[in-house]
NUTISE-648175 format. One record per residue: x, y, z of N, C-alpha, C in turn. Coordinates in steps of 0.05 Angstrom, whole numbers, plus 5000, padded with zeros to 4 digits. Example, Ala and Ser with C-alpha at 12.3 -4.5 7.8 and 13.67 -1.06 7.14 Angstrom:
% residues 2
526448865156524649105156526449345156 525749555142527349795143525850015157 
This chain:
% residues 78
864509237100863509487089865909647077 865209737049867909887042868110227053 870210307055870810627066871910717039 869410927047870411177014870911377032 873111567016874911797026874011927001 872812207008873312466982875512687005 877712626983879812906998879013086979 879913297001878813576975878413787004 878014037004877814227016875314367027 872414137000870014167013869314316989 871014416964869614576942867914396927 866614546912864114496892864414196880 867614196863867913906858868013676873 868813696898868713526924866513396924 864313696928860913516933860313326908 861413486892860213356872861313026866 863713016866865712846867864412526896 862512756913861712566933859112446926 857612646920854912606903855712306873 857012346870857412166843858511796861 859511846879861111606893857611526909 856711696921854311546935852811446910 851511596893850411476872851511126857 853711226861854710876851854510726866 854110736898854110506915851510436916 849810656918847010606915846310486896 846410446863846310436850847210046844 849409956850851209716858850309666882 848109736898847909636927849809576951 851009766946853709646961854009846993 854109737010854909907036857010037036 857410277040860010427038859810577066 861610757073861710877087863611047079 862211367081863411557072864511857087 867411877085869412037102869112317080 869512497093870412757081873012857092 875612827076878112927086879313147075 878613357094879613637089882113727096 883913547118885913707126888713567105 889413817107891813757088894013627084 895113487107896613427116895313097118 893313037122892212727110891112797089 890312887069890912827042892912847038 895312927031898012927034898812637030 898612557049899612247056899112037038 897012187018895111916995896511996969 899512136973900412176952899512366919 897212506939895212666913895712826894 896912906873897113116862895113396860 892113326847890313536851887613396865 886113536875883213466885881913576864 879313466877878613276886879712946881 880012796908880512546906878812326919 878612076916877311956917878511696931 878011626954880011436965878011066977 878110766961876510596971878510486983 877610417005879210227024882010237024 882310567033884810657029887410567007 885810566981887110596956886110846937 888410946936887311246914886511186894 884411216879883011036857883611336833 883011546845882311866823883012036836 883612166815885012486833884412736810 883212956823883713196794882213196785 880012966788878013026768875012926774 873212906757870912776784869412496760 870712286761869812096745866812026747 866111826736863011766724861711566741 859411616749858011416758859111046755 860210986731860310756720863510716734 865410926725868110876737866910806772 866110946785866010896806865510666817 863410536802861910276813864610136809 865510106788867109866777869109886799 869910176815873210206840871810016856 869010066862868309986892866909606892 867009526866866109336873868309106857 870609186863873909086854874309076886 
């Protein structure tokens, strides 16, 4: 099963950013399992410039911005 990470602080883009990552797995049928990482100090660690970020199987795929349904599928089923 893959692990999705949205770092981010929990603002508006976050959800949204999370909302768009479930949609793709659902979408690709794919089992995910999904983390919300707020503390700063582990996002930190994923090398992030801005949040919202987006982390599969602890590889930073996006950062800064909240990509597309379609980007998504294609991170998670690589």
């Amino acid at each position: 099963m893959l692990t999705v990470k949205i770092l981010g602080s929990g603002c508006a883009n976050c959800k949204k950013l999370e909302a768009v990552a479930r949609e793709a797995a659902t979408a690709s049928h794919i089992e995910a399992e999904f983390l919300k990482v707020t503390d700063m100090q582990q996002i930190m660690a994923y090398d992030l410039l801005s949040t919202p970020g987006l982390v599969v199987n602890e590889k930073l795929v996006s950062s800064g911005r909240i990509p597309t349904v379609a980007e998504v599928q294609k991170w998670l089923s690589t």
